[in-house]
C-alpha positions, 0 to 999 in steps of 0.5 A: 343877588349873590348870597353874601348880599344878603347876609342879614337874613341867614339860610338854616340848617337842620343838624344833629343836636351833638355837633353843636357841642349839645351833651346828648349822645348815649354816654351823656357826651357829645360830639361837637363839630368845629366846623360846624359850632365855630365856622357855619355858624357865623353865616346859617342858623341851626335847627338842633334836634336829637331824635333820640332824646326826643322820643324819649331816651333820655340822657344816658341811654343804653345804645341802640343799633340797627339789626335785620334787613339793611333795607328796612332794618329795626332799631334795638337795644344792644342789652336789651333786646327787646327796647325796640325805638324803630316805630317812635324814630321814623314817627319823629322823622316824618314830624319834624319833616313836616314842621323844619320847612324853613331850613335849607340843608341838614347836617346828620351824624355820621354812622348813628342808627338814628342820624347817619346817611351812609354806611350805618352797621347793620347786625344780623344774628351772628353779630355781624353788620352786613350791608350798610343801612341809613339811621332811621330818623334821617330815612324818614326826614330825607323822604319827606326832603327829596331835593334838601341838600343832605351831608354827614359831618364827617365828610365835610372834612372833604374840601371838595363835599364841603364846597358842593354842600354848601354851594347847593344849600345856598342854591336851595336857600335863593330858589325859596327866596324866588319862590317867596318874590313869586314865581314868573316865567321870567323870573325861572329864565333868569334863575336858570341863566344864572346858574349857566356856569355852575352847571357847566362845572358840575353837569354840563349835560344837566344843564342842557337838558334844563335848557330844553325844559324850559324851552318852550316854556309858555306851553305849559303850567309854571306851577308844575314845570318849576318843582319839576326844574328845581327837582332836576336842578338840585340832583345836577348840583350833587355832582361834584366839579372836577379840575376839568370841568373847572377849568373848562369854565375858567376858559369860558368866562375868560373868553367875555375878556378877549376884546379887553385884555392885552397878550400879556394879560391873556398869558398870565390867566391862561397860565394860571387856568393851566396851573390849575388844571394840574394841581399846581394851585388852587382855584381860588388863585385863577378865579380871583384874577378873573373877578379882577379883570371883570371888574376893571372890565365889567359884563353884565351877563357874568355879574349875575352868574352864581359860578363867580360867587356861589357862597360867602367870599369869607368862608374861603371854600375853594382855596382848598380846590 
């Protein structure tokens, strides 16, 4: 089932309470994400936390920042030195880890020393950051979470990590649901088939290696193999795809039509799968005269594929592609 099909029960996101407009930054402001408030909003729940606020800091607060060693460093006060939060954040982490076991991504502050993923300033003595660090709360949420699809605000800006977010939260989102129907042989066989394509554009070798481990699949314990399979699945996906490994679908899938569509009609979509290919039109355009000829001409193999609709229609990700 694509995931539009089932839009009454949306997927949920954990998120930095302040992308949502929430006034509980330091200074009492906020850090409100349009993407984030008006846009996702319409297709995921959100499950709003500052860990700051949390455990207790209040609003306004004195800042903190990350010192010491960037691989374990400490949260501080940058007055006071001596209000040291690193215990109560990571306590927090590992508790709301426990209790948001419904979500399917999380949306994280950019550069925060609680929240931020990637390149957090870490001070030394002298003042200076050294090596980037991780915000605390998330190092101990992400831990817990090994296989969630993580990303910061910031890089949502990104068309390319915006679609691979949310094509993998939506993976995520439809392997609970699997889970939730109950788990059989075949219902992990039909999962992974139709997930064929998207691994083709984003690791190819990824998905042959999937392959082989299901292979033989009445050999082992399903109970064991599938966190195993999910795991492998959802560090494939964090590839990003690229204009060739797109394109080298396209070719695929194009190939279902070969027996249906006259030579002018094989011209046009290789044209359009070359103009792709270098940049001269978005992959929205070939991909939407594909889904056109599969519906005059349909294939039950490719109907199931999630390559063809990985995430809403209306949220336009791959017109920016």
């Amino acid at each position: 089932m694509s995931p539009s099909a089932n839009a009454a029960a949306k997927p949920k996101l954990g998120i930095s309470a302040c992308l949502l407009g929430n006034e509980v930054r330091y200074n009492g402001g906020h850090k409100e994400s349009r993407l984030c408030s008006r846009i996702l909003s319409e297709y995921f729940d959100f499950a709003p936390v500052c860990p700051e606020v949390a455990i207790g800091m209040g609003t306004p607060r004195e800042p903190i920042r990350l010192v010491g060693d960037p691989q374990a460093p400490r949260a501080v006060g940058t007055v006071n030195r001596a209000v040291d939060v690193t215990t109560p954040l990571a306590a927090y982490g590992e508790q709301m880890a426990a209790e948001l076991t419904d979500i399917c991504g999380y949306i994280f502050m950019q550069q925060s020393p609680s929240c931020g993923l990637y390149r957090v300033k870490v001070y030394q003595d002298n003042g200076r950051p050294s090596e980037p660090g991780r915000g605390l709360f998330a190092q101990a949420f992400c831990a817990r979470h090994p296989n969630l699809p993580v990303e910061e605000d910031g890089r949502l800006n990104d068309p390319i990590l915006r679609e691979n977010f949310i094509t993998r939260v939506f993976a995520y989102s439809q392997w609970q649901q699997l889970l939730r129907d109950g788990l059989t042989r075949k219902s992990l066989i039909d999962f992974h088939s139709r997930y064929k394509y998207l691994l083709m554009a984003t690791n190819p070798m990824q998905y042959k290696l999937l392959g082989r481990m299901l292979g033989n699949l009445a050999q082992h314990d399903i109970n064991e193999l599938a966190p195993r399979y999910f795991s492998e699945l959802m560090s494939a996906l964090k590839s990003c795809a690229t204009r060739r490994t797109h394109s080298n679908v396209l070719q695929h899938l194009s190939g279902y039509l070969k027996q249906s569509l006259s030579s002018e009609e094989k011209q046009e979509m290789q044209q359009l799968i070359g103009q792709y290919r270098h940049g001269v039109v978005p992959l929205v355009v070939p991909m939407t005269l594909l889904k056109h000829h599969f519906r005059r001409h349909p294939d039950r193999y490719i109907a199931q594929q999630v390559y063809l609709q990985p995430h809403p229609e209306n949220l336009s990700l791959r017109n920016a592609l």
